[in-house]
C-alpha positions, -999 to 999 in steps of 0.1 A, spaced: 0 0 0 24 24 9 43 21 -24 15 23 -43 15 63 -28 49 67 -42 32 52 -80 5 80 -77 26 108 -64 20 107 -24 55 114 -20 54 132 10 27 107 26 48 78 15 79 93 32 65 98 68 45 65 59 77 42 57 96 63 86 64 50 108 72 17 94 106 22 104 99 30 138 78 1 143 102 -23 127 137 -7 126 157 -32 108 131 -34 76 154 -33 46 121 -32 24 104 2 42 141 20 37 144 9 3 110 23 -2 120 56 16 152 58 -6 127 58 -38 105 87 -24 135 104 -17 148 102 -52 113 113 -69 114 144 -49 149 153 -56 168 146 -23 197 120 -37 215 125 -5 190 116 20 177 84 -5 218 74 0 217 83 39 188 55 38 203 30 18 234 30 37 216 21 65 200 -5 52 232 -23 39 245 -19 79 214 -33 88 214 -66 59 243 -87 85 233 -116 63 234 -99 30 200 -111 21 188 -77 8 222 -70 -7 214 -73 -44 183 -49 -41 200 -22 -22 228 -20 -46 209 -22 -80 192 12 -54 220 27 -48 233 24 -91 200 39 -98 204 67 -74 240 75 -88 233 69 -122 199 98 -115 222 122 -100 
């Protein structure tokens, strides 16, 4: 659901949706990688990179790894 705001422009909902989600769950790789891409549609690279980072310190097991980097090449590739 809260992706979908992000597919019909709710950045800004989306954002303080998935820093909720955060809060609730701090070590979801999924709700920062969603924060990362409401970041990048309303032009804050630096803060969608600040998230991502996170999220690769929080992946111990590398599970998530592929999806946060193929994240963090968009983001550069964007900039």
């Amino acid at each position: 659901m809260i992706t979908s705001m992000i597919n019909y422009n709710y950045y800004e909902e989306a954002i303080l949706a998935f820093e909720k989600a955060i809060q609730i769950k701090p070590k979801s790789i999924e709700a920062r990688l969603g924060l990362s891409k409401a970041y990048q549609a309303i032009s804050q690279p630096d803060k969608a990179e600040l998230v991502l980072n996170e999220a690769l310190e929080i992946d111990p097991k590398k599970e998530d790894i592929e999806d946060i980097y193929v994240a963090l090449f968009d983001l550069y590739i964007y900039r």
